[in-house]
N, C-alpha and C positions, 0 to 999 in steps of 0.2 A: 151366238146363234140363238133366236128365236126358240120358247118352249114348243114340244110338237107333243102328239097324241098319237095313238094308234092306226086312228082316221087319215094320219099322212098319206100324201099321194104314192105311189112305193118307188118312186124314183127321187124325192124329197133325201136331202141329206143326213145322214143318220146322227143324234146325239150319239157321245162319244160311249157313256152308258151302254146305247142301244148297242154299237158296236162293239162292246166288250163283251154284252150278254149271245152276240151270237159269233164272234170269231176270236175274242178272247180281248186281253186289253194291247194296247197298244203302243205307239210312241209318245213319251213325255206322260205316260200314266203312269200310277205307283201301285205299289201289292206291297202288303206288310209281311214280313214273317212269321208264321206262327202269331203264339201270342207275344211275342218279342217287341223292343221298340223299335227293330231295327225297319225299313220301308225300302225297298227298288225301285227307282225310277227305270224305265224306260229307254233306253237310246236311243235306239233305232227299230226299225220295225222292216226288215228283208223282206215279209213275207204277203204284204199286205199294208192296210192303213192308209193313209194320206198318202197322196203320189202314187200308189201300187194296191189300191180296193179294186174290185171288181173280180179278182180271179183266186180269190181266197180260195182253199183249197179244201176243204170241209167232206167227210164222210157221212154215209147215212141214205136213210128213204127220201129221196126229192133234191139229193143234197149234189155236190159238185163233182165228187170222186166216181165218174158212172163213165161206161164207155162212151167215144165220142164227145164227151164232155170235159173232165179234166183227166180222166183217164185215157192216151194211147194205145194205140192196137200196134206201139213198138215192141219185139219181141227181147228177151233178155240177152241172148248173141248179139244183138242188132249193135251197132261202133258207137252207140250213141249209150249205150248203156245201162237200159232204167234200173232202178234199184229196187234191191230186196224188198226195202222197209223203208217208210217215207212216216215221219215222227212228224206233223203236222202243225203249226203256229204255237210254238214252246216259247216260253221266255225262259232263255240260255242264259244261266248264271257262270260264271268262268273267271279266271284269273286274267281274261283280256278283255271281259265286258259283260257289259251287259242289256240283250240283244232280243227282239221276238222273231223266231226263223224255222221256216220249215229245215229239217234233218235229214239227208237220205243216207239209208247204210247197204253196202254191198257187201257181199266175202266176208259179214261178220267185221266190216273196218267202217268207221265214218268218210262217206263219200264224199259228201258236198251239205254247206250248209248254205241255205238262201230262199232260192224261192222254187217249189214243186212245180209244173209245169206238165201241160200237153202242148208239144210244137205243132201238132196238127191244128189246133186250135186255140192258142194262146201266142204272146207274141214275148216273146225275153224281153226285157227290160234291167240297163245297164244298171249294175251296183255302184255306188259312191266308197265302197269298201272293198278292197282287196280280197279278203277273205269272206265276201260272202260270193255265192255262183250260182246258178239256177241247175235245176238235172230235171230229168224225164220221168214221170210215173209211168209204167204199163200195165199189161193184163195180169202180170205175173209179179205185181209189187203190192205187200200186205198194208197196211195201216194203221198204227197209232194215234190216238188222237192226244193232243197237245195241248189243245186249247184249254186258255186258263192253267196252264200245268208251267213248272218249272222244272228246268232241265240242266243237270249238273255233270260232273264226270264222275266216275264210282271212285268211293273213298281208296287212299293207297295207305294202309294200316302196318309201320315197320316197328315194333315192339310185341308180337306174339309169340308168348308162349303155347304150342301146341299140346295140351294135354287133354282134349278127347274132342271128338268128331263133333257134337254139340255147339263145338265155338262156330264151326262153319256158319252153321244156322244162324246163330245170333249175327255175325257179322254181316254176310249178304242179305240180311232180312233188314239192317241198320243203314244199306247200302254200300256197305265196302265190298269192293271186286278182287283188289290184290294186297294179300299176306305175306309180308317177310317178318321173317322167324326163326325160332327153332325150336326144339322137343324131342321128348321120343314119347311121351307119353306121361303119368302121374309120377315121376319117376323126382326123387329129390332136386337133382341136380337139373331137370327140367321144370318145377316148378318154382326154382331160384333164376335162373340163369340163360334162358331163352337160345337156348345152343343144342342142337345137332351135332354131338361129336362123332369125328371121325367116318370111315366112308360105308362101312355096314349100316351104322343108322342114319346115315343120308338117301342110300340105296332104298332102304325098308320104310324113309318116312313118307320120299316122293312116290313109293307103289302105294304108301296109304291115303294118300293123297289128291289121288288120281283120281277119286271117285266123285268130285266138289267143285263147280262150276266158279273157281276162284285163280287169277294169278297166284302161284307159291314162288318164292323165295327164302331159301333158309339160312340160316347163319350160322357157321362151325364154329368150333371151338378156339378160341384165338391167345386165349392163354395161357402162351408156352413162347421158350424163345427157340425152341427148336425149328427152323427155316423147314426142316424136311416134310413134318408134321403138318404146317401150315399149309406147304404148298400143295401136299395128297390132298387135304379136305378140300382145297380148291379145286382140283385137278377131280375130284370128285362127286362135284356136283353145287358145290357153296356159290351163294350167291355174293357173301361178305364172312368177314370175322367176328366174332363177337368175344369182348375181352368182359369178365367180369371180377367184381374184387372177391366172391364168393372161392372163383378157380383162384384166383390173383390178377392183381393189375397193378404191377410196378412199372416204372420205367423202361426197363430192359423187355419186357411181354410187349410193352405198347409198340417201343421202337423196333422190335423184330416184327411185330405184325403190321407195322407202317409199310415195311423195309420189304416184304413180303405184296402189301397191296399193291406198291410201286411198281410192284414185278409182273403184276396178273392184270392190276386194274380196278381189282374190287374194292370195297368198302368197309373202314374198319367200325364197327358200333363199341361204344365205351358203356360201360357201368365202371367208374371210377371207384377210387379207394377210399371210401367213409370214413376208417379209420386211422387214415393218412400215417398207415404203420409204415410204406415205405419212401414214403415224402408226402408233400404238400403239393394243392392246386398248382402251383408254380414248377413243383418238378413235371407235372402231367404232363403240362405246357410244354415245360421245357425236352421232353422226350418226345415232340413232334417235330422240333430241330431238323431238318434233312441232312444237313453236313455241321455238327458242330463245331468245327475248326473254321469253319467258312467266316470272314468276318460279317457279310452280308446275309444275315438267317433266311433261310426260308422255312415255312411251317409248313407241315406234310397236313392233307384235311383229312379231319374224321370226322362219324356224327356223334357227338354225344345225346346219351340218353337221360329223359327225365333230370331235365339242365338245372332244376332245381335246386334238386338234392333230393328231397324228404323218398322218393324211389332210391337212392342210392347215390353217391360221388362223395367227394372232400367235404368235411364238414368244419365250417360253416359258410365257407362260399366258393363251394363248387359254380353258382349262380355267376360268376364272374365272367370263366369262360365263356358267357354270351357276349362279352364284347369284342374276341379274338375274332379277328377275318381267315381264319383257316377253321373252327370251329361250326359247326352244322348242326346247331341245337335243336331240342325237341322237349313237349313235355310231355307227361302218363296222364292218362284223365282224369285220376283218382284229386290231384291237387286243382284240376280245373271246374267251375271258378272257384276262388277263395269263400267258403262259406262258412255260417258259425258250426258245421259239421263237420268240416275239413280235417281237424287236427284230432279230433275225439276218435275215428276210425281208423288214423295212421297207426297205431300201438299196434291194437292186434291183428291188422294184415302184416306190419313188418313180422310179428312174431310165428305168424304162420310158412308165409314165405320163402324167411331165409334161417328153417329151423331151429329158432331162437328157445329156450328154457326161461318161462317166465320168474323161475325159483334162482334165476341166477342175475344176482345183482351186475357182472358184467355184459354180461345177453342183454338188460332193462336198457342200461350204459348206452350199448350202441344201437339201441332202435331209439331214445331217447332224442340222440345227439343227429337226427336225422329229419326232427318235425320239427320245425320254426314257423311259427306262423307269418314274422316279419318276409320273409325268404317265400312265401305263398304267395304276401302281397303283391308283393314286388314281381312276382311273375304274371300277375295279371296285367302289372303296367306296361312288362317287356313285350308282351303279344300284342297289346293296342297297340305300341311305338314299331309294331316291325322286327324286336330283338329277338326272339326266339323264332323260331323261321317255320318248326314243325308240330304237327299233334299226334301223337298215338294212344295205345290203348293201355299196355302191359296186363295183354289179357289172363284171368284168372292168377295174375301174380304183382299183387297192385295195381290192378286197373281193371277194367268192363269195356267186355271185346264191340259189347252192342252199341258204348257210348260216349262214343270217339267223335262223330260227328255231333250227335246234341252236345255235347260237353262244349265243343268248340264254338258254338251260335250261343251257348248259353255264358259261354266267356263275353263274348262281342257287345252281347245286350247289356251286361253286366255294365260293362266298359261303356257303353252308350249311356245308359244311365246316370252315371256315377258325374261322368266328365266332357258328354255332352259329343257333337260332332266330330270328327275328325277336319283338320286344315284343309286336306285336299276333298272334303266334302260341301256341299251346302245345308243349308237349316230345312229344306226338305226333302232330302234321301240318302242314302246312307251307302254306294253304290263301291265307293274306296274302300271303304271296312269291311262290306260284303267282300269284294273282290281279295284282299289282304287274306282273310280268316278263311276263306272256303282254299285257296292258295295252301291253306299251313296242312289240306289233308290227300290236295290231288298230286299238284304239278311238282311241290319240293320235295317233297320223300323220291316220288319220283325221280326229279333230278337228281337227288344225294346219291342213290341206285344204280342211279344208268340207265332207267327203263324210261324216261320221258320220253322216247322214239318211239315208245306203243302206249304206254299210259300216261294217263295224268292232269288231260285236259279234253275239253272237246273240241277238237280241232282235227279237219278234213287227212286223211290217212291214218288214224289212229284209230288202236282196236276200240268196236262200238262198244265199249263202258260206261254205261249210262245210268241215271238215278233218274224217273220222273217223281217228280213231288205235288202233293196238290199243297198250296199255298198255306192254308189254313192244320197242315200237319207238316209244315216243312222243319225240317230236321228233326223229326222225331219218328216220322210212321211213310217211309217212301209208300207211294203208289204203285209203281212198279219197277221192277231193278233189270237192266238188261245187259246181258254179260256175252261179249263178241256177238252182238246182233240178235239175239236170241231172247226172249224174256226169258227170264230164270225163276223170279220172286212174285211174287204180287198177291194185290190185296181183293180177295177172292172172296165168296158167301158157301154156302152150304151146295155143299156137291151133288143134291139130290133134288137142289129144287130145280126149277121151271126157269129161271134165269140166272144171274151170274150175283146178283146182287144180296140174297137174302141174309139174314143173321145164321151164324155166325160168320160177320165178314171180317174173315182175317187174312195177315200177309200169311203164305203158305207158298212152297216150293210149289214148280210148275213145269213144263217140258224142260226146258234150260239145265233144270237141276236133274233131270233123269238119264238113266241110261246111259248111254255111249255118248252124249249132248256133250259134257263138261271136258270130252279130251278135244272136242272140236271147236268149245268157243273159248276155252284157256291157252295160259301157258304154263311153261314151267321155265325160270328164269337161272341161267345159270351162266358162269365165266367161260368165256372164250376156248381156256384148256381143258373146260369138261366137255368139250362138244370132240373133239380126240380122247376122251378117256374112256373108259367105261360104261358109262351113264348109258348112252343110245343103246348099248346093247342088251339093256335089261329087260326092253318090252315094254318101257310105258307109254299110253297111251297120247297121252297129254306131250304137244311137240315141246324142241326145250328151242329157247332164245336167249341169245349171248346179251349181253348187257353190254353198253359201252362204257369206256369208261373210266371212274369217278374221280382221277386223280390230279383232274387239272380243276374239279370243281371246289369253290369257295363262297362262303358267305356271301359274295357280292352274285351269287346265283342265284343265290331265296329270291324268289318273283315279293315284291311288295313286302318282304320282311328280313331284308339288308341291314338292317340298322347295328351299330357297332357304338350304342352310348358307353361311356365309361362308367364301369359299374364295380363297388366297391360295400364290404363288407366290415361289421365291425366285429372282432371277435368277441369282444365283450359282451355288447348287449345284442350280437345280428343282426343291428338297422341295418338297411340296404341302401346304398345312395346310390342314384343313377344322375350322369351328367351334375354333382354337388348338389342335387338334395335327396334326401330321407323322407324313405315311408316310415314312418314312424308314428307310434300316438298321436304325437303334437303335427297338426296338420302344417302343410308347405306346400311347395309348387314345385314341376319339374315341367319345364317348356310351355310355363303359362298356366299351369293345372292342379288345380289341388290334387293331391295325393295322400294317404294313412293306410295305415296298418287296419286297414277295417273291412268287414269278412258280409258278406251277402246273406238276408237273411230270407229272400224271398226270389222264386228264378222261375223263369217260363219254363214251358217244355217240362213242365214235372206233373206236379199231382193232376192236372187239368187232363192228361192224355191218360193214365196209365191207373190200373186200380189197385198194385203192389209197387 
């Protein structure tokens, strides 16, 4: 196409520039992240662009969204249905693509993603995509604008320790929608152990809870073989187990709280036994056994937490278990990415943690035998390859509730970096490793849970849990967070000026997070048998929703992070081999790619955003 000037006729074809400057960019364009290497192409463009210009769908003085224009005079009863809130030419980042699309949300769910429309004046036009669909704006539907913006699902964060109302903040200001957890508050054994025991403080955490425009999910206490025990906490309100080696976590705890999920549906979470006082990685294993007489095994699934280790498991290669197909790894943020600060920090959080006496040489011992830097490394190459499936936080107890999603982009870039594209990418964008890594915070926790039927992704019926991003802070400062159709968060200026923009412009709660808001666009997530127990009758606000569930899921569920290399430990020296080679000092290759033991010493997403 010919250079043009301003002087064009206005019906002259627009450079693709001009076209980005006034309805955002388009198909087969790229946006970079942050200051990352990583770059977006484009796929497709539902909403607009080549094939479908002319009826962009744009707000504003002179602009499209006006009566008789792109807005209908269809009422919201009307069969046809307009929606609430029409999120306007977003470029949809997702575990199933990557897409520019108008959003309509209804009831607080995502409607329809495609293309916004008035049928009085507009003509539909068929999708080449199943899942995209055109819907109706009316007089009675608000506006979003999107343009230029990216558009995610709200982070799903399952390693929280609840120990004061503050983490909220941080986390929906970070962009995460739904919390599975446990606590009761500062209390030892919740700032070790991420468990809600028993059903008084499950009762007392979900009425304190009630107040916080966030999915909750919490995890009881799971370490016991007592079946009766188990089955109350579930029976009263648990969304899973949580086994830690803190309470205990031998074989017999593990297999009764399998034995237990099997029965309800829920989900076992592991902090395995560091101390490998009452066996080894291999007994773990082997107490996921469903019938061990059986000659043919089958392995019952759980999620392991912090697959690492340096959080907590078997030491020295808890890391192992990422190659099991019944294993549902994850890691804490605190080890993500490997940097030359990684290992210098792990002392004294373990020693805070999990009550440790720095005066005592066997307390040093076992916080010691829990930092490997080899075992770091190596977990940066499992999340490039797909092996570790999830990201969380271990808020306020080894980890940062707020930096679960940067942590995970600043893994990605790292890995970009280091070893260049991924196989199923090309050399200019990076749209598999996006789709993989944003994958390890929505849709699989989700699925490990049972709540992928309402979170997890964006996709049409699912509660509106949205993150908008402007590009140039993405993953680190969302634009605005919208939690069941509602803005909740956003990045707002001084309340007393003349318009919306002035300094100080900060993310700051908003309607969404007030009032009566948070019982109407949440949930509260719990088993099947708590919706006969007790629980309804308490008066919370906030509805509860059954989980489906988890027990027929397995590794081969992880969306784009399946992967089952064999992965081996040395106890000697820690090298990690994955598929026969070692991270180790002396560089090597594993699937064509150098790999070491070597630690980042400079990351996006850091000093450039933040002034602490």
């Amino acid at each position: 196409m010919p250079d043009r000037t301003e002087k064009d006729r206005p019906w002259d074809p627009l450079l693709r520039s001009r076209y980005a400057d006034l309805y955002g960019p388009t198909a087969g364009d790229r946006v970079r992240l942050a200051d990352t290497r990583l770059v977006l192409r484009i796929e497709a463009d539902w909403c607009g662009g080549p094939g479908r210009s002319g009826d962009e769908m744009v707000f504003g003085g002179g602009k499209v969204i006006r009566e008789s224009m792109g807005q209908s005079h269809i009422p919201r009863d009307d069969p046809r249905e307009p929606v609430d809130t029409v999120i306007t030419g977003a470029l949809i980042l997702d575990h199933w693509g990557v897409v520019k699309a108008d959003v309509g949300l209804r009831d607080g769910r995502i409607r329809a993603i495609g293309k916004a429309y008035n049928p009085e004046t507009m003509t539909p036009r068929p999708h080449d995509d199943p899942r995209a669909s055109d819907f109706v704006v009316g007089p009675e539907t608000e506006v979003i604008s999107g343009k230029g913006r990216i558009l995610t699902a709200g982070g799903v964060d399952t390693h929280v320790h609840f120990l004061c109302p503050n983490q909220i903040h941080e986390a929906v200001a970070s962009g995460v929608t739904t919390l599975i957890g446990g606590g009761t508050g500062p209390a030892e054994g919740s700032t070790a152990t991420t468990v809600t025991p028993g059903k008084w403080h499950i009762q007392r955490t979900f009425e304190a809870l009630d107040a916080f425009p966030v999915n909750i999910g919490l995890l009881a206490k799971g370490s016991t073989v007592s079946k009766k025990a188990l089955h109350d906490q579930v029976a009263a309100g648990a969304l899973g187990l949580k086994i830690h080696e803190d309470w205990g976590a031998t074989p017999a705890v593990i297999d009764a709280a399998l034995t237990v999920c099997e029965e309800t549906g829920v989900q076992v979470a592991l902090h395995a036994d560091s101390l490998n006082e009452a066996g080894f990685v291999q007994s773990t294993f082997a107490a996921t056994k469903k019938d061990r007489k059986a000659k043919k095994a089958k392995y019952r699934s759980l999620h392991v937490f912090h697959i690492e280790g340096a959080g907590g498991g078997h030491a020295p290669d808890m890391i192992g278990l990422a190659s099991k197909p019944n294993v549902l790894p994850a890691s804490t943020n605190p080890t993500r990415p490997f940097t030359v600060n990684t290992v210098k920090e792990h002392v004294d959080m373990m020693i805070v943690c999990h009550h440790l006496n720095p005066e005592v040489e066997a307390d040093m011992a076992f916080a010691d035998s829990r930092i490997r830097p080899s075992t770091m490394a190596a977990e940066d190459l499992l999340h490039d390859m797909g092996a570790i499936s999830m990201m969380s936080s271990d808020a306020q107890a080894m980890g940062r509730i707020g930096e679960m999603i940067m942590r995970t982009w600043q893994t990605a870039h790292v890995m970009k970096s280091r070893y260049g594209h991924l196989r199923e990418d090309d050399a200019h964008a990076d749209n598999f490793r996006a789709r993989r890594y944003v994958a390890k915070y929505t849709i699989n926790p989700a699925i490990t849970h049972g709540i992928d039927h309402e979170v997890g992704s964006v996709e049409a019926g699912k509660l509106a849990d949205l993150v908008l991003w402007e590009p140039k802070f993405f993953g680190v400062k969302p634009h605005m967070v919208i939690k069941g159709g509602q803005i909740s968060y956003a990045q707002i200026g001084d309340a007393n000026a003349s318009i919306p923009t002035p300094q100080p412009y900060l993310p700051r709660p908003v309607w969404g997070f007030q009032g009566r808001a948070p019982a109407a666009n949440s949930f509260n997530f719990v088993a099947e048998a708590a919706l006969d127990g007790e629980l309804p009758a308490i008066g919370l606000l906030k509805p509860l929703r059954a989980i489906r569930s988890t027990r027929e899921v397995t590794k081969a569920d992880m969306v784009h992070n399946n992967g089952v290399p064999k992965i081996e430990v040395d106890p000697d020296t820690f090298d990690v081999t994955i598929g026969g080679a070692t991270t180790s000092d002396v560089r090597t290759t594993v699937d064509g790619q150098e790999v070491g033991r070597n630690y980042a010493t400079e990351l996006p997403l850091a000093q450039r955003y933040f002034l602490f």
